[in-house]
N, C-alpha and C positions, 0 to 999 in steps of 0.2 A: 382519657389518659392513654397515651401512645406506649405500647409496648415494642419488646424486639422479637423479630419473628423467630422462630425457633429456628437451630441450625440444619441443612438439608440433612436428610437422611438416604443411607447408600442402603443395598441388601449385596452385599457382595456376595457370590458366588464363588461357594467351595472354601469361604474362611471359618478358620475355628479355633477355639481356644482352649489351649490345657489350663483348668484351673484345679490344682491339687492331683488329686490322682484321677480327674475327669478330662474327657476331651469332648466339645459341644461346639454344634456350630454358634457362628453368629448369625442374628437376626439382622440388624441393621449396622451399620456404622457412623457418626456425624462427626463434629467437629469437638463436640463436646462429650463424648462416650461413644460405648458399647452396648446394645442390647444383646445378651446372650440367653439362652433358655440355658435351665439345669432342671436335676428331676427332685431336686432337695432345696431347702428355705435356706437362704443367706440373711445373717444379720446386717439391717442397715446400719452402715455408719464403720464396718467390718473393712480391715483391708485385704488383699489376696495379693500372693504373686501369680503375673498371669502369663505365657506365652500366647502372641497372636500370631498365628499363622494364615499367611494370604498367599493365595494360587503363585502370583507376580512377583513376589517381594521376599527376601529372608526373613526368618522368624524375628518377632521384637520381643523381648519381655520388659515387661512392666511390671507397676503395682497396679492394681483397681481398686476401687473403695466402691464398695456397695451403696447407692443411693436409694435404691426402694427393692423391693422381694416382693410380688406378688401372685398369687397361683391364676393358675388361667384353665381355662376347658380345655380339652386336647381330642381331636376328632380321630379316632381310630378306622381304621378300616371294618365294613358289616354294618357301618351305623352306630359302633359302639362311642359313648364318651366320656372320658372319665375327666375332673376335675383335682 
């Protein structure tokens, strides 16, 4: 069964997003979202007003709706890492 390939994904450099009273980069960008890190668990299914800011471009705000929140390992400097 033929699927659609998923859409490209960008890592722009220097973009980030205020979400609430957080400022975080983004991870990637596609056609169809935003990957961003935060340091706190978002509800999926939640919407958020977001400002995105790009090195190139004026700010956009939007809304976002959270699709998935997952925690991830995070590699510290020393070796250390926390989850």
């Amino acid at each position: 069964m033929p699927h659609d390939p998923r859409p490209r994904r960008v890592a722009p450099i220097g973009a980030r997003v205020q979400l609430a009273h957080t400022v975080t980069d983004v991870v990637d960008v596609s056609g169809t979202g935003v990957l961003i890190r935060v340091s706190y668990k978002l509800r999926p299914g939640s919407e958020w007003p977001l400002v995105l800011e790009l090195p190139s471009a004026a700010p956009v705000q939007v809304t976002g709706r959270v699709v998935r929140c997952e925690p991830i390992a995070v590699s510290l400097p020393a070796g250390a890492v926390l989850e």
